[in-house]
N, C-alpha and C positions, 0 to 999 in steps of 0.2 A: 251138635256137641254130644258126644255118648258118654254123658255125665255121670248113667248109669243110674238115674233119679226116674222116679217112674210114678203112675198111679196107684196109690197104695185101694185097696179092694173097699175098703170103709167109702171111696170117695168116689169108686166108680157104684157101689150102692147107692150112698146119697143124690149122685147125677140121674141114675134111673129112677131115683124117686121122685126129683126133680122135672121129668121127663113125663111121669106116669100120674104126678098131682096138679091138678088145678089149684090149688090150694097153696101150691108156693112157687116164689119169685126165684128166687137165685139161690147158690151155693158159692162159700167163700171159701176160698183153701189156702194153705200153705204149707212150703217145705219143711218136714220136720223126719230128721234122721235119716235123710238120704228116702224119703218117699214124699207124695205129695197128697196132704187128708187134708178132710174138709174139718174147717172151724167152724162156721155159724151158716145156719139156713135162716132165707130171709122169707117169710109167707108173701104173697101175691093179697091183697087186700084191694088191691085196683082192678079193673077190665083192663086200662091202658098202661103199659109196663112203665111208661115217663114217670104216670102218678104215683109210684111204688121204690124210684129212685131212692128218693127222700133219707129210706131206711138205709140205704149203704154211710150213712154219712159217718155213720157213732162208730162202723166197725172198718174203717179206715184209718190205718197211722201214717204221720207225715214222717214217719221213719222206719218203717215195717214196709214190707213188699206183700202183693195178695194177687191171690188170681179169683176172679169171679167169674162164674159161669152164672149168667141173665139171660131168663125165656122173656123172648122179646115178641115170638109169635107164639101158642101155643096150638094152634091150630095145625100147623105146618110143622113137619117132620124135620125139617131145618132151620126152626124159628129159635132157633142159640144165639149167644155171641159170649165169644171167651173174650175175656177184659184181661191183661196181665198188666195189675196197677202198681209200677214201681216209682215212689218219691223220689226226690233230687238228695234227700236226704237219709237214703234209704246205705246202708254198709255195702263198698263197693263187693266184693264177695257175691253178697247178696245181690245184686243187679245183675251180676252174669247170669249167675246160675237161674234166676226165674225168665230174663231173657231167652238166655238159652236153652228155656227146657217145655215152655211154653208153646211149641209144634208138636214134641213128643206131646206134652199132656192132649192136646185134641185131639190128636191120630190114638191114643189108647183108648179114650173116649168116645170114639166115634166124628171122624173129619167130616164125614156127612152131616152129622147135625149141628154143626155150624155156621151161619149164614156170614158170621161177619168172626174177625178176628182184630182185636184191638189193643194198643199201647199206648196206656197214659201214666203220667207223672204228676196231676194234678188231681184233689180228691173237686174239685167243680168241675171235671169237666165228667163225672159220674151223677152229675144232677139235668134235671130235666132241660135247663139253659143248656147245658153244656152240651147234651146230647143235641140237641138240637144247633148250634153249631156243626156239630159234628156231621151231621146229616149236609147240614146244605157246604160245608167242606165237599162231602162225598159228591153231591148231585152239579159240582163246577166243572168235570167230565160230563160233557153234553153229548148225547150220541151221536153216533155218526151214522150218514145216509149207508143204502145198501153200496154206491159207488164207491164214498168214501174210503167203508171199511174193505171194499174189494182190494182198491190201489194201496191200501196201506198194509194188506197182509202179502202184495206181491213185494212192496217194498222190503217189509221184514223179512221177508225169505228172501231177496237180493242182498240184503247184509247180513245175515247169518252165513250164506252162501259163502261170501267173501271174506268172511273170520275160518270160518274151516268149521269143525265139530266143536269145540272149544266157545262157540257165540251162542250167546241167547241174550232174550229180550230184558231188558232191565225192569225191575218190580215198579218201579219209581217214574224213573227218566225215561223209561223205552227206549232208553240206548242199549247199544250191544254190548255183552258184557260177561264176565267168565262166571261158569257156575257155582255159585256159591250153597255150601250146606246150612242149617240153623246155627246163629250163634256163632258166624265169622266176624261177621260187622259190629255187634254187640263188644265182644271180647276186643276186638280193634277201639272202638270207642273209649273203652271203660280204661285204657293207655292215657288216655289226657285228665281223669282224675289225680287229683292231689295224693291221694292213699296209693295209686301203683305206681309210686317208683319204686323201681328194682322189680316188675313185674316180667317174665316171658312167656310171650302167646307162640305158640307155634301150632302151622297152617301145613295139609298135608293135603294130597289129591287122591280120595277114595279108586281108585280105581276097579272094573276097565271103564264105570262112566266119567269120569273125569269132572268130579266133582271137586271143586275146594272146599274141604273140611276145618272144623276146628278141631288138631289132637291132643292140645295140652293148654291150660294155661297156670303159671307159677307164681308168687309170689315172693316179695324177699326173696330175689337171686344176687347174690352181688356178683360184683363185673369178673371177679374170676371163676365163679363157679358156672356162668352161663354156657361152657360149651361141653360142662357136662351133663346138663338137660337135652342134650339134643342127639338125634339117633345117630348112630357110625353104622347104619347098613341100608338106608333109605334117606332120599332127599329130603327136605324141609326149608321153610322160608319160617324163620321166625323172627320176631318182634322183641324189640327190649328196650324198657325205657329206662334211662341211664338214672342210679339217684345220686349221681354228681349234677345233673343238669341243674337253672338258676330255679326253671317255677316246672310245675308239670305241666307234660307235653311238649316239651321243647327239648329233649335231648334222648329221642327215638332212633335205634340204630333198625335197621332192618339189614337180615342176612342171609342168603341163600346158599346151604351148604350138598353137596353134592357127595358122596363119600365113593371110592372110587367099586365098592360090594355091591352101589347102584344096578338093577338091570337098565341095561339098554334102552327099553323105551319108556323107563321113569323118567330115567338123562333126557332126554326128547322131549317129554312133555310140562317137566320139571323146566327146563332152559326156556322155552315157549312161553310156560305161562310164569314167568316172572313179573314181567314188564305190567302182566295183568294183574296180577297179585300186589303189584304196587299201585294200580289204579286203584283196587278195592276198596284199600288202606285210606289213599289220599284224598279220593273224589267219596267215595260211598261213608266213610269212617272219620273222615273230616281231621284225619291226625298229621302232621309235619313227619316225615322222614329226616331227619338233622344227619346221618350217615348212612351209608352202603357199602355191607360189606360182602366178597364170595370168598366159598371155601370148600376144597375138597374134602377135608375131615372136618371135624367138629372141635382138634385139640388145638387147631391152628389158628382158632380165636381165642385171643390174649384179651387180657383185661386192659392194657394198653391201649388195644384197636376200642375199644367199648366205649371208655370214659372218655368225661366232656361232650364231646358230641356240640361242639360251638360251629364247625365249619360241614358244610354238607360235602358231601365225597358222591363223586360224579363217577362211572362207573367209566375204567379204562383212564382213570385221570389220579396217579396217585398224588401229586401234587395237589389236589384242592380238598384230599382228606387229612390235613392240616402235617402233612409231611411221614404220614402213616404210609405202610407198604401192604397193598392188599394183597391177600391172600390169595393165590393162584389155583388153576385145579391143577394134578398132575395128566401131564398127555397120557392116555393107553400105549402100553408096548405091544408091538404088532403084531400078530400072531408067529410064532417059530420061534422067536426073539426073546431075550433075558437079561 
């Protein structure tokens, strides 16, 4: 996400301090005015970083989001691990943005000294129990022989193969899968809380790597104003969760607009990775699509097509978009022609 949130200098201090002292354990930060400082230094009072947990407890809110940076080795140049601690009860707002910004913060920091990068939502699983947990989580990936891993990197590159440029391995599933930037999955997620209705995400492809981006997410859009959030000179697939729907996350339109200023091979890679881009959403984001809408501009989504969102609209099927007429793209006139 280019949120435009960055590390403010106070906190890449504090981290080199952090880095340069024996003498202490962690640093805790959070976003304040569009940069990201550090709040509280925790000292190192133990040899073993578990016995030193303990202190994170008091400066944990079950409603505040924090990013902790914990030397877990300090011998080793990459003995870190970024923690980005968001509660369930934390302001949806706020989940995105330290979600989504929490790659930047290491890569300003230095990606290299971080061995481990983690996301939790509980302040237990920041105690020595928890970690521990966590650990034998991690260690349920048993390695694999040198065979094993032979045949299984020839496999991955037979299906990468077979997707085209557009395949890569999945973070998670090691299924094949489109590439996503920081902060798509996140902002898709944070759709099925109670607090975004009337939210629009919209998802863009950095190019020429053909990555999926996240380039916008909105708030309070109502259903008529949504397709003035969206570009008239570049594709986009964006997301909107309807606030006529009955509960949240049940009346998610997703729409892919095309505007005809489109270059050529946006159209091409745009049309391509649709179908992906709905995987993202469903499998990876775990959200309902309740409608599907296309469109050539962006004024030719009505508030009409938007609301309710009771019946799913199948794509080439205006009939099962509960008697809604989708939006067409315009054909190209042929060259010479007017």
């Amino acid at each position: 996400m280019q949120s435009g949130i960055c590390a403010s200098q106070d906190l890449q201090d504090a981290f080199n301090n952090l880095v340069s002292s024996p003498g202490k354990r962690a640093v805790l930060a959070s976003i304040q005015i569009e940069q990201i400082t550090p709040t509280t230094t925790i000292p190192a009072n133990n040899t073993r970083f578990e016995d030193d947990l303990h202190q994170l407890q008091s400066h944990l809110s079950s409603s505040q989001a924090t990013y902790v940076l914990l030397k877990v080795d300090s011998n080793a140049p990459d003995g870190y691990a970024a923690i980005t601690f968001v509660p369930n009860a934390a302001p949806v707002r706020q989940k995105m943005l330290f979600a989504s910004t929490r790659l930047s913060l290491v890569r300003e920091l230095g990606l290299e000294r971080f061995r481990q990068q983690i996301f939790c939502t509980e302040a237990s699983e920041l105690t020595a129990e928890g970690w521990a947990k966590h650990e034998q989580h991690e260690a349920l990936a048993a390695p694999l022989t040198e065979e094993e891993s032979g045949l299984k990197g020839v496999k991955d590159a037979e299906a990468a193969e077979s997707l085209g440029t557009q395949g890569r391995r999945g973070h998670v599933s090691g299924r094949v899968d489109v590439k996503t930037g920081e902060g798509v999955v996140e902002a898709l997620e944070l759709l099925k809380e109670e607090g975004c209705k009337g939210t629009v995400v919209q998802l863009k492809y950095a190019l020429p790597e053909e990555v999926l981006t996240l380039d916008s997410s909105t708030d309070g859009v109502a259903p008529e104003d949504v397709s003035k959030t969206i570009s008239t000179s570049e594709p986009r697939y964006t997301f909107y969760a309807s606030p006529d729907a009955p509960e949240a996350g049940a009346g998610i339109v997703f729409i892919y607009s095309c505007p005809t200023s489109s270059r050529i091979k946006e159209r091409m890679i745009y049309s391509t990775g649709k179908s992906w881009t709905r995987t993202v959403a469903e499998r990876d984001a775990g959200i309902t699509i309740a409608k599907s809408l296309e469109a050539t501009e962006p004024s030719e989504i009505t508030a009409d097509m938007l609301g309710g969102g009771q019946a799913a609209a199948v794509e080439g099927d205006p009939a099962s978009m509960g008697g809604e007429k989708k939006a067409g793209f315009a054909r190209p006139k042929r060259p010479g022609r007017r």
